[in-house]
Backbone atoms as SQL, in Angstrom:
CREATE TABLE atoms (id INTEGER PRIMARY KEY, chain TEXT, resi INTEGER, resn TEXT, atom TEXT, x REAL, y REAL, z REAL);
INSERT INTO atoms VALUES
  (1, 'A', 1, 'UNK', 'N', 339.492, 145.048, 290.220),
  (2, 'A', 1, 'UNK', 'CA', 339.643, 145.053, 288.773),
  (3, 'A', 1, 'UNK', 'C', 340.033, 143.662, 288.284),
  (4, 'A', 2, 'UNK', 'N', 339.398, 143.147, 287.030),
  (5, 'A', 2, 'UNK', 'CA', 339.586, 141.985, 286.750),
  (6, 'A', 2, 'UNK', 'C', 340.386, 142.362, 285.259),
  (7, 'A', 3, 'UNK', 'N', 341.282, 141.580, 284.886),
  (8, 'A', 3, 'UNK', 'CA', 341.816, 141.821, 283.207),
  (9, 'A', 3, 'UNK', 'C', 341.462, 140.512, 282.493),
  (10, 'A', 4, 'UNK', 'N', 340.778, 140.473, 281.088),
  (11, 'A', 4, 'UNK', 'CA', 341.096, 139.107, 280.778),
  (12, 'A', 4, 'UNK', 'C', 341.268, 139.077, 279.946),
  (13, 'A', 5, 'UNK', 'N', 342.175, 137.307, 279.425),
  (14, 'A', 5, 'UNK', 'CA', 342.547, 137.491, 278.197),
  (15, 'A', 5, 'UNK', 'C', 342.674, 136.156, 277.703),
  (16, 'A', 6, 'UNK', 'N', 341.945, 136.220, 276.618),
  (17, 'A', 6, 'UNK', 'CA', 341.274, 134.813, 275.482),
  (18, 'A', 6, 'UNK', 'C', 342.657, 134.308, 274.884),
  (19, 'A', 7, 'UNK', 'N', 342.539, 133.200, 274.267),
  (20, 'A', 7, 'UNK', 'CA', 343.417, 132.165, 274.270),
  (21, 'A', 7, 'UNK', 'C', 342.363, 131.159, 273.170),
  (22, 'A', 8, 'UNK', 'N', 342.796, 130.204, 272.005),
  (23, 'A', 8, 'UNK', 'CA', 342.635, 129.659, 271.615),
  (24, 'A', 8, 'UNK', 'C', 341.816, 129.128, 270.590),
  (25, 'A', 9, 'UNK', 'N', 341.277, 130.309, 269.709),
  (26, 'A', 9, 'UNK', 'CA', 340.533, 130.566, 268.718),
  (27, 'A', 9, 'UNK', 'C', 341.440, 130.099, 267.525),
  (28, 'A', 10, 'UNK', 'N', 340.983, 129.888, 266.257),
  (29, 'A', 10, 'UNK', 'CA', 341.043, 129.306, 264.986),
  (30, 'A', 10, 'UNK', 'C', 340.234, 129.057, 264.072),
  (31, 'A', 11, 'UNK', 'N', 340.955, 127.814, 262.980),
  (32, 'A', 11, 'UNK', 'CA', 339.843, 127.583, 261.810),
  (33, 'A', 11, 'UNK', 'C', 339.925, 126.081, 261.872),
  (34, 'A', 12, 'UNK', 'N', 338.610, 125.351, 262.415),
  (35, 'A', 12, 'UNK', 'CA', 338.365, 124.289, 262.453),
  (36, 'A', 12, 'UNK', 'C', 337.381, 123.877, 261.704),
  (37, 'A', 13, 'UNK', 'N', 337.763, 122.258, 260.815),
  (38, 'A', 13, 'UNK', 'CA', 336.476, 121.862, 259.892),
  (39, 'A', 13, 'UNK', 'C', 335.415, 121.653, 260.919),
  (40, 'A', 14, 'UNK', 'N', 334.444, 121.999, 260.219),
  (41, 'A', 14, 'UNK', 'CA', 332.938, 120.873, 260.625),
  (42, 'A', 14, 'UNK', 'C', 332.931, 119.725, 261.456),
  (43, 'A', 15, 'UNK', 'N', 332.339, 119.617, 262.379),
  (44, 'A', 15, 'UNK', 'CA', 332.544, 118.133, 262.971),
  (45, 'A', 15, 'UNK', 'C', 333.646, 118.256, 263.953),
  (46, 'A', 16, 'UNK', 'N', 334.660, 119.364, 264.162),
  (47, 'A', 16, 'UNK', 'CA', 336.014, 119.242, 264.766),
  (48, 'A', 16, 'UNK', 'C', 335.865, 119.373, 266.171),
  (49, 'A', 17, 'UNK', 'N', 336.962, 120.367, 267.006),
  (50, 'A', 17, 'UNK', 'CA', 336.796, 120.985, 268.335),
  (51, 'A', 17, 'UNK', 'C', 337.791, 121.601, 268.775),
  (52, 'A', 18, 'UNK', 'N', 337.516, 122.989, 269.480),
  (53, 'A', 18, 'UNK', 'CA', 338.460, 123.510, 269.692),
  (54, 'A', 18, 'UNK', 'C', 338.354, 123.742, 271.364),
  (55, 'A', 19, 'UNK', 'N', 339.232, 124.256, 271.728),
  (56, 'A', 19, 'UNK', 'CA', 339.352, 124.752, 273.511),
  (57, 'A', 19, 'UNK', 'C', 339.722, 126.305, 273.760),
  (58, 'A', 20, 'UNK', 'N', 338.693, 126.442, 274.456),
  (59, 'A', 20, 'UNK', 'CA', 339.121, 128.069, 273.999),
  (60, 'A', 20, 'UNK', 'C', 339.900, 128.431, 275.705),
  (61, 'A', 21, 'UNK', 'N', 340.618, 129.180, 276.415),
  (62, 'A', 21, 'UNK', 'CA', 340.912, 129.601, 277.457),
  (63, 'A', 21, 'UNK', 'C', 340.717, 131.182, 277.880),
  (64, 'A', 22, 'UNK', 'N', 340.287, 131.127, 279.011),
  (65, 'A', 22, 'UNK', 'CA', 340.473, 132.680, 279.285),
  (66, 'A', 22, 'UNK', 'C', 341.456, 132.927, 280.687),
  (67, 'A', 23, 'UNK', 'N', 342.601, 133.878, 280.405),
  (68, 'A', 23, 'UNK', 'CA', 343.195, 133.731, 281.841),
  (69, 'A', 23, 'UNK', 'C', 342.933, 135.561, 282.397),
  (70, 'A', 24, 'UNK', 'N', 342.458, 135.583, 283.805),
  (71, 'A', 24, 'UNK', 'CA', 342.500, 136.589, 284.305),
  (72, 'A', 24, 'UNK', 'C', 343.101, 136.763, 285.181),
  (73, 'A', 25, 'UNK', 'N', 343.226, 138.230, 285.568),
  (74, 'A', 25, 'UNK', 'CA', 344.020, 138.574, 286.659),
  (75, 'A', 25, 'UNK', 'C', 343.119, 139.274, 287.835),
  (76, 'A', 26, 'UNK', 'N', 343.935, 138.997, 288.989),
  (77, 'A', 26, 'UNK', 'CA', 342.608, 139.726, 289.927),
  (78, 'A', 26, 'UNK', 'C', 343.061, 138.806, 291.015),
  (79, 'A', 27, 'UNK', 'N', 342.842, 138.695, 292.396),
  (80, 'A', 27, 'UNK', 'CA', 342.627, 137.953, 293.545),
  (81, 'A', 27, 'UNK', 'C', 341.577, 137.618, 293.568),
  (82, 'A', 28, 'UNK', 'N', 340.646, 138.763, 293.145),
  (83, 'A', 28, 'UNK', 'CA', 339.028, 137.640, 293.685),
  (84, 'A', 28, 'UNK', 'C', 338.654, 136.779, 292.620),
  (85, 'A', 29, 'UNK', 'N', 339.302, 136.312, 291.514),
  (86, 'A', 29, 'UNK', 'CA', 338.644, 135.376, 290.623),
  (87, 'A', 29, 'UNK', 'C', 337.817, 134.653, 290.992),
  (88, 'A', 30, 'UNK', 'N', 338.041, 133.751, 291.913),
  (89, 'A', 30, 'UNK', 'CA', 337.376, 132.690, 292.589),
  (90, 'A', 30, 'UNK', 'C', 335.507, 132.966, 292.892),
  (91, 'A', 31, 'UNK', 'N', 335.582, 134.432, 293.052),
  (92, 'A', 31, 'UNK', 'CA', 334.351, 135.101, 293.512),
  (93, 'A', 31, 'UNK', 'C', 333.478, 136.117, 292.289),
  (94, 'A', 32, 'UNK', 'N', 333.944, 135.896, 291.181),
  (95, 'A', 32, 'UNK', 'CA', 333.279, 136.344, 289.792),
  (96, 'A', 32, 'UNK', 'C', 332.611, 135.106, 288.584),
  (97, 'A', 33, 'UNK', 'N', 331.289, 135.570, 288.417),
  (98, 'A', 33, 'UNK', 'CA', 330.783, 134.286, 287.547),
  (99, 'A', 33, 'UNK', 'C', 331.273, 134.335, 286.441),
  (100, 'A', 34, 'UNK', 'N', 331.849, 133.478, 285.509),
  (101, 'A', 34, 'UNK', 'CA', 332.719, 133.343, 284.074),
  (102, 'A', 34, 'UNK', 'C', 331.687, 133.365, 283.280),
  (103, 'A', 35, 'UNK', 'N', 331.514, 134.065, 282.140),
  (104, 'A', 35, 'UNK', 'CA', 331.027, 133.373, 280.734),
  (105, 'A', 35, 'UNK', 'C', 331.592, 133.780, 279.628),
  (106, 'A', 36, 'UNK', 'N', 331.010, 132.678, 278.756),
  (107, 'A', 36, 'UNK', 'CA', 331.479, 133.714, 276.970),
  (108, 'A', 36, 'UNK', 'C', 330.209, 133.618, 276.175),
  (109, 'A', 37, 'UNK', 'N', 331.055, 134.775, 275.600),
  (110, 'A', 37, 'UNK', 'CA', 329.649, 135.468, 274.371),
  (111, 'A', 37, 'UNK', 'C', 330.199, 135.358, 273.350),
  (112, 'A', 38, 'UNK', 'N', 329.582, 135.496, 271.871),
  (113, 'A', 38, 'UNK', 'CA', 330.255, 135.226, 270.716),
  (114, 'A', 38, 'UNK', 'C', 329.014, 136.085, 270.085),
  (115, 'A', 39, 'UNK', 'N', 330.080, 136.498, 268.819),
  (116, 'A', 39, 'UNK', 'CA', 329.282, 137.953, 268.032),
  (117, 'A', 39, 'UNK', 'C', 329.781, 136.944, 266.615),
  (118, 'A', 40, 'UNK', 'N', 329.220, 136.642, 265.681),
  (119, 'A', 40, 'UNK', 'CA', 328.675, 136.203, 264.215),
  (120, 'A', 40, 'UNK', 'C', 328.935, 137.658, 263.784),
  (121, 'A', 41, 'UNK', 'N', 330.007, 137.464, 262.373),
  (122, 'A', 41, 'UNK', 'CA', 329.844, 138.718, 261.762),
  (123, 'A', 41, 'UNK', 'C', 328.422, 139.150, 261.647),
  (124, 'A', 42, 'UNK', 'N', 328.193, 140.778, 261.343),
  (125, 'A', 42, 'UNK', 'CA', 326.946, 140.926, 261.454),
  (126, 'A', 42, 'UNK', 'C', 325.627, 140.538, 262.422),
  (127, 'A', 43, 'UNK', 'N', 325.970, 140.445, 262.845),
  (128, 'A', 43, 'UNK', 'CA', 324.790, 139.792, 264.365),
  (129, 'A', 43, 'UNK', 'C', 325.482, 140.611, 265.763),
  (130, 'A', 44, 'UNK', 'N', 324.260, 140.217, 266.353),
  (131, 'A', 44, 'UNK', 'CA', 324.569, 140.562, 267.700),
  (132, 'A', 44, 'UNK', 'C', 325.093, 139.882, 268.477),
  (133, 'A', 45, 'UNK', 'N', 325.782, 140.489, 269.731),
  (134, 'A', 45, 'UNK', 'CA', 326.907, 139.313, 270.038),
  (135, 'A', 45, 'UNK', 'C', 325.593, 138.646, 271.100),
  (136, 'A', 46, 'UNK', 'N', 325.766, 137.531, 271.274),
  (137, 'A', 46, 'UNK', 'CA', 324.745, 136.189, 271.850),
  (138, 'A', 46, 'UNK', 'C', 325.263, 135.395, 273.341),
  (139, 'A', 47, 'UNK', 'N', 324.553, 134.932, 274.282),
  (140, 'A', 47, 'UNK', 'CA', 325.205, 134.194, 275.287),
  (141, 'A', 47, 'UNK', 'C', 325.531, 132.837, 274.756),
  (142, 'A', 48, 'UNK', 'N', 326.730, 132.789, 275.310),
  (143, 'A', 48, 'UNK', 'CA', 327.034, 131.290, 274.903),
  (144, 'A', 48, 'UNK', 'C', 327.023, 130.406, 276.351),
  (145, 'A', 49, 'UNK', 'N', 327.622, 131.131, 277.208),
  (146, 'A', 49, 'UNK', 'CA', 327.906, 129.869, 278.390),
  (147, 'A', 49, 'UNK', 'C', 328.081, 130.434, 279.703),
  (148, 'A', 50, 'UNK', 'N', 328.190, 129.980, 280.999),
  (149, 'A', 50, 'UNK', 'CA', 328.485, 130.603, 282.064),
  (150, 'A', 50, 'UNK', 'C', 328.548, 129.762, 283.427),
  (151, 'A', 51, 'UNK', 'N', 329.516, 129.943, 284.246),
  (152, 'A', 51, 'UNK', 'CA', 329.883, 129.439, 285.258),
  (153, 'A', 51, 'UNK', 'C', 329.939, 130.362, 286.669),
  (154, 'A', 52, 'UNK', 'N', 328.887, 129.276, 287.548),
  (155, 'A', 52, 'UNK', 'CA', 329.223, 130.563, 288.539),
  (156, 'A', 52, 'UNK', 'C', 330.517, 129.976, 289.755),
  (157, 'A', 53, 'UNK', 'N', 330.589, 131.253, 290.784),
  (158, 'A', 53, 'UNK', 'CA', 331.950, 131.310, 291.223),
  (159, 'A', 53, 'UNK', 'C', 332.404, 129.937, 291.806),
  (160, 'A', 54, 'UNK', 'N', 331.768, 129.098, 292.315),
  (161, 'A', 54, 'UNK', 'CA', 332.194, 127.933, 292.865),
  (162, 'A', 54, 'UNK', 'C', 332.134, 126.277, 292.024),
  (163, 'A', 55, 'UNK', 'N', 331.636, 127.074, 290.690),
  (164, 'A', 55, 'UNK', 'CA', 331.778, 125.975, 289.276),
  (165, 'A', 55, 'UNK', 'C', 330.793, 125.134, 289.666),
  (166, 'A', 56, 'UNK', 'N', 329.554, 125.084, 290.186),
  (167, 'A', 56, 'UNK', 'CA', 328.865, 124.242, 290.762),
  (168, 'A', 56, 'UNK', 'C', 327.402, 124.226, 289.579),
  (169, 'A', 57, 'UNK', 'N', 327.425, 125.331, 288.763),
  (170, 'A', 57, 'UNK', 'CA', 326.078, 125.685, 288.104),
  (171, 'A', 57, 'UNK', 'C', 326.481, 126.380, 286.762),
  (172, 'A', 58, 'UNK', 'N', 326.739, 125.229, 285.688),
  (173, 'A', 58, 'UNK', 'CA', 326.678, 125.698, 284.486),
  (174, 'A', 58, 'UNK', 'C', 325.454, 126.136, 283.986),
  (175, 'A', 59, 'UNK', 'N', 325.743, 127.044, 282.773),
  (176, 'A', 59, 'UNK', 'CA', 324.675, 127.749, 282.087),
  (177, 'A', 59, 'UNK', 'C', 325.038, 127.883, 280.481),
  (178, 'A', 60, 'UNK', 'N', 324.338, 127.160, 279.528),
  (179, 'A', 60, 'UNK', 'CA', 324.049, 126.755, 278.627),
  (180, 'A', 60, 'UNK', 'C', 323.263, 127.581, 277.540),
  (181, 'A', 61, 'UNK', 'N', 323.903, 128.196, 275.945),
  (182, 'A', 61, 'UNK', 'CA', 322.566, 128.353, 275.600),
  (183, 'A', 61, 'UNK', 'C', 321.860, 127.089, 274.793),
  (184, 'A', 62, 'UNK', 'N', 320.645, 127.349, 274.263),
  (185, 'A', 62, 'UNK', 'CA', 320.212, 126.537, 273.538),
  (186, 'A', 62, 'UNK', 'C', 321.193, 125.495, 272.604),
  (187, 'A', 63, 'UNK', 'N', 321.258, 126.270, 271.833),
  (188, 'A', 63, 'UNK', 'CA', 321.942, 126.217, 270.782),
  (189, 'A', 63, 'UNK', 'C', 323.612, 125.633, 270.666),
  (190, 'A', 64, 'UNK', 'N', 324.296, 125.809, 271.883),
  (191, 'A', 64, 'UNK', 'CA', 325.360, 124.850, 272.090),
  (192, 'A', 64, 'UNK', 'C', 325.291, 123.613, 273.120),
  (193, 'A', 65, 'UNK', 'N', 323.984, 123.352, 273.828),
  (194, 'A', 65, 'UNK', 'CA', 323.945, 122.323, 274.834),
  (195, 'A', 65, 'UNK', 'C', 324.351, 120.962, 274.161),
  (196, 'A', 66, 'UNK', 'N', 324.976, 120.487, 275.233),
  (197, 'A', 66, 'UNK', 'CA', 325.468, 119.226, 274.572),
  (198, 'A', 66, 'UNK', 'C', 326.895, 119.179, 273.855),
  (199, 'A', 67, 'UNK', 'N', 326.767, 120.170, 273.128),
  (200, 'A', 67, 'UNK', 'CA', 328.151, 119.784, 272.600),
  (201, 'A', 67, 'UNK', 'C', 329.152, 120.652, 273.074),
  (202, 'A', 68, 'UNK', 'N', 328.983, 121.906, 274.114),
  (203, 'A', 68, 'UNK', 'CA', 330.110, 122.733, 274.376),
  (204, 'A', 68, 'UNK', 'C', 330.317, 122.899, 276.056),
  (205, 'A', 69, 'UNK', 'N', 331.514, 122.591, 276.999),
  (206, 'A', 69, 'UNK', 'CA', 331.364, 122.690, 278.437),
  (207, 'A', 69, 'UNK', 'C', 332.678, 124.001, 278.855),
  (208, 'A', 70, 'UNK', 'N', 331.992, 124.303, 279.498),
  (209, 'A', 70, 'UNK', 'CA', 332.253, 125.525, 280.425),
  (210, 'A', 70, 'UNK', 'C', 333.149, 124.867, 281.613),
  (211, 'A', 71, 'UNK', 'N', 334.029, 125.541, 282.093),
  (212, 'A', 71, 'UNK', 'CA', 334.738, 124.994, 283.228),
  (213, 'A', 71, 'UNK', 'C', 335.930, 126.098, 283.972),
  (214, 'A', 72, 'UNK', 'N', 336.138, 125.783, 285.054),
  (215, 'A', 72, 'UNK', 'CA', 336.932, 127.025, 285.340),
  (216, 'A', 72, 'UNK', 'C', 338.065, 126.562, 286.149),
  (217, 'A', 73, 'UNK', 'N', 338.929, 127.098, 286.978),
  (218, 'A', 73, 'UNK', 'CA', 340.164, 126.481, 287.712),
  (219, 'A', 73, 'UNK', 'C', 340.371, 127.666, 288.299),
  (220, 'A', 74, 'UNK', 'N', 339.777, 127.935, 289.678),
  (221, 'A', 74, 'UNK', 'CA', 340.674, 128.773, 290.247),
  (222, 'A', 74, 'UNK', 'C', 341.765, 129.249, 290.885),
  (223, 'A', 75, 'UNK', 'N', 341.937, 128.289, 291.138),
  (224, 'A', 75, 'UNK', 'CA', 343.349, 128.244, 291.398),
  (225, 'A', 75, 'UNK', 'C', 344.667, 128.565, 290.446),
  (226, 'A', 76, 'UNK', 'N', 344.332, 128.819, 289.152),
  (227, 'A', 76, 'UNK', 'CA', 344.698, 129.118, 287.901),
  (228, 'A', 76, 'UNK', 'C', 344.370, 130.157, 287.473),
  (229, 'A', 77, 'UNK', 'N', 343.147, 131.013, 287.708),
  (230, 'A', 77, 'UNK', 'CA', 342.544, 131.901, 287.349),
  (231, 'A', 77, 'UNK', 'C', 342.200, 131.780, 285.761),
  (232, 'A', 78, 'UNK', 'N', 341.859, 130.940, 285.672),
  (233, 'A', 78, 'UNK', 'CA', 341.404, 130.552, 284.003),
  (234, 'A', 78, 'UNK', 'C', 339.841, 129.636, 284.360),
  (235, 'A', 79, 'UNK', 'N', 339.055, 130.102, 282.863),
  (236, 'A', 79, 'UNK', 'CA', 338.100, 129.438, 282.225),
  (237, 'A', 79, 'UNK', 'C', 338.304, 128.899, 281.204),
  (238, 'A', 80, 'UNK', 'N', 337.570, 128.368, 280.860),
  (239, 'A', 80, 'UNK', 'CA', 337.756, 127.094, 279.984),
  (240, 'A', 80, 'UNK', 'C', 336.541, 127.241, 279.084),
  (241, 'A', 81, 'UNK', 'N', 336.380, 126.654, 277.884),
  (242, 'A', 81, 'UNK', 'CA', 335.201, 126.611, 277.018),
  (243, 'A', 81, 'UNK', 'C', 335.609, 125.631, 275.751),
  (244, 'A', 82, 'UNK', 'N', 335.443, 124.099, 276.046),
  (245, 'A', 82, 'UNK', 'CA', 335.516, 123.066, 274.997),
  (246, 'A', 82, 'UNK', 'C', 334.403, 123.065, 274.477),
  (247, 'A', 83, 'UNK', 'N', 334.476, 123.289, 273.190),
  (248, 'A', 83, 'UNK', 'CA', 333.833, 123.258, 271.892),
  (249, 'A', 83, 'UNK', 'C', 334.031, 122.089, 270.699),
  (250, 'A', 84, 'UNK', 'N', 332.827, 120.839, 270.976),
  (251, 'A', 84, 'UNK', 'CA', 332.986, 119.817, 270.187),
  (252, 'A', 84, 'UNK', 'C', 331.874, 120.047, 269.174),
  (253, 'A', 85, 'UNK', 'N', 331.953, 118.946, 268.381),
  (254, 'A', 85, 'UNK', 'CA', 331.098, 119.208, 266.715),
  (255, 'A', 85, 'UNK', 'C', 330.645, 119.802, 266.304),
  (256, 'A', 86, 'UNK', 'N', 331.685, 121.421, 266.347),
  (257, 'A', 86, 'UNK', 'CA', 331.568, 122.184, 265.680),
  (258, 'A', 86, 'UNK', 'C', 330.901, 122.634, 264.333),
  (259, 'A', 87, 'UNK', 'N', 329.891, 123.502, 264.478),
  (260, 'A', 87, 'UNK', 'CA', 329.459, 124.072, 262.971),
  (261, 'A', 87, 'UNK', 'C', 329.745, 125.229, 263.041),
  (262, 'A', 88, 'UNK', 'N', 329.486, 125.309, 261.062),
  (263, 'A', 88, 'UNK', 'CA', 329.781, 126.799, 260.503),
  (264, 'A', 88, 'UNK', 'C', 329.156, 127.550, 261.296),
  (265, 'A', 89, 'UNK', 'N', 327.938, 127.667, 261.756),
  (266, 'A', 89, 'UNK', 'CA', 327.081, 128.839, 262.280),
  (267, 'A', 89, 'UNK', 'C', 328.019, 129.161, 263.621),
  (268, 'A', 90, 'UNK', 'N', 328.415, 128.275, 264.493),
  (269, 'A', 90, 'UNK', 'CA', 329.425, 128.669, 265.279),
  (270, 'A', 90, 'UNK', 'C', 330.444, 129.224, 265.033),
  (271, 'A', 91, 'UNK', 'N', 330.801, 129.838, 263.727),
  (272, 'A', 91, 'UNK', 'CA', 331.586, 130.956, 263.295),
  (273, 'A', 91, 'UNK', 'C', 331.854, 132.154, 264.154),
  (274, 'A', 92, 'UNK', 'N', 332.619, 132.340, 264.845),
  (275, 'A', 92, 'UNK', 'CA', 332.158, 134.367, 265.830),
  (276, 'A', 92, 'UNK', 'C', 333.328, 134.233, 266.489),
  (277, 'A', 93, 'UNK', 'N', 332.922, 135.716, 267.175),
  (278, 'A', 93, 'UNK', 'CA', 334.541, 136.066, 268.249),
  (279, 'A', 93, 'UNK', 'C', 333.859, 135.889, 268.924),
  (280, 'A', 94, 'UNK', 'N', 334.737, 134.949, 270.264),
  (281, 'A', 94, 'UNK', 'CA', 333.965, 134.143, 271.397),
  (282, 'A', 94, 'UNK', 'C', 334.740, 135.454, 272.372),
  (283, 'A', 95, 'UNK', 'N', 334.094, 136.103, 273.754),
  (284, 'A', 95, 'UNK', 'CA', 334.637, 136.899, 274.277),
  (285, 'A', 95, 'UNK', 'C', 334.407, 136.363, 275.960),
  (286, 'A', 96, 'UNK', 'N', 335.236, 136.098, 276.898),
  (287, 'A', 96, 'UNK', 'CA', 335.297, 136.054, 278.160),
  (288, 'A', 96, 'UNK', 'C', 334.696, 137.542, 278.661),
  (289, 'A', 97, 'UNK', 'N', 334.150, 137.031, 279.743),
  (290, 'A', 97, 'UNK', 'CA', 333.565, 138.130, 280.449),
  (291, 'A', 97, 'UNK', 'C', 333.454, 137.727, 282.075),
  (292, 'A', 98, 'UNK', 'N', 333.081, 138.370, 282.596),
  (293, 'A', 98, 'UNK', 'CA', 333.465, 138.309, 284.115),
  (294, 'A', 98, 'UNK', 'C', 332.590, 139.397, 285.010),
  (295, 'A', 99, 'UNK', 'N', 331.258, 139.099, 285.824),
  (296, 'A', 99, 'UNK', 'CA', 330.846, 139.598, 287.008),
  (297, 'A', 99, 'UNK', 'C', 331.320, 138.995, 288.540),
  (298, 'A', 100, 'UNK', 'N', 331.050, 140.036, 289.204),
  (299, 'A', 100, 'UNK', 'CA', 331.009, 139.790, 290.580),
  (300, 'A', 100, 'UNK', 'C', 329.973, 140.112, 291.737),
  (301, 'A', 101, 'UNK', 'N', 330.326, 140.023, 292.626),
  (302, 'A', 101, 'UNK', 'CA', 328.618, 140.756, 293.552),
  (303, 'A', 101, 'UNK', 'C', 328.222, 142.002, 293.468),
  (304, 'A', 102, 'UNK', 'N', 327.466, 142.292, 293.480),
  (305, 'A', 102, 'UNK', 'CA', 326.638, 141.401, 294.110),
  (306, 'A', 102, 'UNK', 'C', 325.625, 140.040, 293.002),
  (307, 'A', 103, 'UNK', 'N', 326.183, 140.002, 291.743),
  (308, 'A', 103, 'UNK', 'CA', 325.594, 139.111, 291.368),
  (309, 'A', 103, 'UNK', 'C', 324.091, 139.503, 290.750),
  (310, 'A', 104, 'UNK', 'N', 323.848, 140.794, 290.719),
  (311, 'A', 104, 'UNK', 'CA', 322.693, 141.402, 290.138),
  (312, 'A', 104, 'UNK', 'C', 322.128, 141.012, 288.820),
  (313, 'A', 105, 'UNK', 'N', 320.516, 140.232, 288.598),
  (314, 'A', 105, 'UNK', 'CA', 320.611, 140.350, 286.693),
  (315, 'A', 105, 'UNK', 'C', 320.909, 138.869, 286.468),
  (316, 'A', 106, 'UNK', 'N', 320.237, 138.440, 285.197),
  (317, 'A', 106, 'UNK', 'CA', 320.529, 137.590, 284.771),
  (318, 'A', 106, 'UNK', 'C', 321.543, 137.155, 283.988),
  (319, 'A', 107, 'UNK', 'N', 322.500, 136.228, 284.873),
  (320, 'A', 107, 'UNK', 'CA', 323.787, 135.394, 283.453),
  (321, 'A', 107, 'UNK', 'C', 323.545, 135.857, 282.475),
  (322, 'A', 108, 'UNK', 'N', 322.865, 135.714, 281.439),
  (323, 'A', 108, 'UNK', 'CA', 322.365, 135.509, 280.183),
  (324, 'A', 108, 'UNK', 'C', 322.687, 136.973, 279.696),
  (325, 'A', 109, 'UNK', 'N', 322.641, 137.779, 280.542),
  (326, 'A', 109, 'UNK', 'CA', 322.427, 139.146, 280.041),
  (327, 'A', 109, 'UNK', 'C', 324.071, 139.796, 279.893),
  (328, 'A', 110, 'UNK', 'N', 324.482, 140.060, 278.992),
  (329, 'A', 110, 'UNK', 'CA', 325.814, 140.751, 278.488),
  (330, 'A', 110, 'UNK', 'C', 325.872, 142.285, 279.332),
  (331, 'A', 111, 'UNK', 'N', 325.043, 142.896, 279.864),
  (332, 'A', 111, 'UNK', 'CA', 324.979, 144.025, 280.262),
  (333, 'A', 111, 'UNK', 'C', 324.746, 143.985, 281.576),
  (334, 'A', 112, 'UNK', 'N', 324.789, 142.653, 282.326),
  (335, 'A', 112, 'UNK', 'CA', 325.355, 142.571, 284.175),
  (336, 'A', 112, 'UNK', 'C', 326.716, 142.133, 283.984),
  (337, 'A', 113, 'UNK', 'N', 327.212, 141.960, 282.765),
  (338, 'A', 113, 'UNK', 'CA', 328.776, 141.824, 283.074),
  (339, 'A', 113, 'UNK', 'C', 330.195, 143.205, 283.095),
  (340, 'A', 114, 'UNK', 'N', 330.548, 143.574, 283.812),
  (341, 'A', 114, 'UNK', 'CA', 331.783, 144.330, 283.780),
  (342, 'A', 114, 'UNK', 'C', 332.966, 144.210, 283.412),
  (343, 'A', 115, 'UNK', 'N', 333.198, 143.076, 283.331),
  (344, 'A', 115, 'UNK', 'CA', 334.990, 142.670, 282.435),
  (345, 'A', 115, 'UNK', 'C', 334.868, 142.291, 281.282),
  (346, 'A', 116, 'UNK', 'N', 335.494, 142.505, 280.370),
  (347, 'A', 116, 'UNK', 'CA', 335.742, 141.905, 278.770),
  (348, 'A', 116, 'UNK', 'C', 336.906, 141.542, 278.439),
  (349, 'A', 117, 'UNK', 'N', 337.111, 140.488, 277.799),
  (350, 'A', 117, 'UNK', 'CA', 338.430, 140.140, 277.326),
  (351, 'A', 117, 'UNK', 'C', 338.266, 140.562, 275.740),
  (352, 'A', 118, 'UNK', 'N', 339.281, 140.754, 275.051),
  (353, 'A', 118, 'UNK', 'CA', 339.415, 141.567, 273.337),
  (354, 'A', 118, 'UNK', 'C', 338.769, 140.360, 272.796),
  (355, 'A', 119, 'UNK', 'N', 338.573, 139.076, 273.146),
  (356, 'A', 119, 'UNK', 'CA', 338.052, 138.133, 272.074),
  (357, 'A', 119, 'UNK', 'C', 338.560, 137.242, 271.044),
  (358, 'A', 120, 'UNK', 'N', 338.225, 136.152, 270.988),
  (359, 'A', 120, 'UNK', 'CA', 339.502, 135.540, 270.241),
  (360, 'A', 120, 'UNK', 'C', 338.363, 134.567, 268.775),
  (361, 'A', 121, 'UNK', 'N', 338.935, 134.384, 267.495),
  (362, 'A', 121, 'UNK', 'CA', 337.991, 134.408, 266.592),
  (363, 'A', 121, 'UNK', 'C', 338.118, 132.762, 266.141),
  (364, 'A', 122, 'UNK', 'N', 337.010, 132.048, 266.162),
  (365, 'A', 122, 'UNK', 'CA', 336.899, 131.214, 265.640),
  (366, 'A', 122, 'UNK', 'C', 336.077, 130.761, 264.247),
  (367, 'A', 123, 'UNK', 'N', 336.827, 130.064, 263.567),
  (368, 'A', 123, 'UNK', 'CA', 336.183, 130.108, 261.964),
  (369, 'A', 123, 'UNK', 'C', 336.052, 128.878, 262.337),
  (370, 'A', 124, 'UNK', 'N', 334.825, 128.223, 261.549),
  (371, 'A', 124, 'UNK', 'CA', 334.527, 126.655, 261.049),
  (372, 'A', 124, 'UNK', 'C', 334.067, 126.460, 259.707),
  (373, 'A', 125, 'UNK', 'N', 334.524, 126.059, 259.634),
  (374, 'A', 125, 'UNK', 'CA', 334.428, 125.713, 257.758),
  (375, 'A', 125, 'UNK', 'C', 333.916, 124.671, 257.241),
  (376, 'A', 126, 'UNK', 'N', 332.845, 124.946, 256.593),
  (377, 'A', 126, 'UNK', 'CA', 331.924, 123.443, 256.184),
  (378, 'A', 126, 'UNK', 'C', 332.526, 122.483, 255.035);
């Protein structure tokens, strides 16, 4: 069983950056791929990012490459998700999530993941 729990959401102007954290609990952290998703009022919640267990192979969507990095510490049992030049459309609750093996399914897909963290809300304001 993995628990997790988001850390570091707010209201940042345009142009800004925030750091978002996720800390879980569990022994096997080390051995579950990290990502976060973010839900836009009204929208569906979307992939944002993902790390697999040995932090060796980030995963990117379109739409934040470049300006947002994924990172993890296991030894800490935390992920990480820096978010630079921020826009409004990046408005949403960013949510940690967490698989393990066998690793079935594509990253990308919200429905090979089994852990959720409640989500933590970030506003950007133009």
């Amino acid at each position: 069983q993995v628990q997790l729990v988001e850390s570091g959401g707010g209201l940042v102007q345009a142009g800004g950056s925030l750091r978002l954290s996720c800390a879980a609990s569990g022994r096997t952290f080390s051995t579950y791929t990290m990502a976060w998703f973010r839900q836009a009022p009204g929208k569906e919640r979307e992939f944002v990012a993902a790390i697999t267990w040995g932090g060796s192979r980030p995963y990117y969507a379109d739409s934040v490459k470049g300006r947002f990095t994924i990172s993890r510490d296991n030894a800490k049992n935390t992920v990480s998700l820096q978010m630079n030049s921020l826009k409004p459309e990046d408005t949403a609750v960013y949510s940690c999530a967490a698989r393990g093996p066998p690793y079935s399914g594509s990253v990308y897909d919200e429905s090979t993941y089994g852990y959720w963290g409640q989500g933590t809300m970030v506003t950007v304001s133009s």
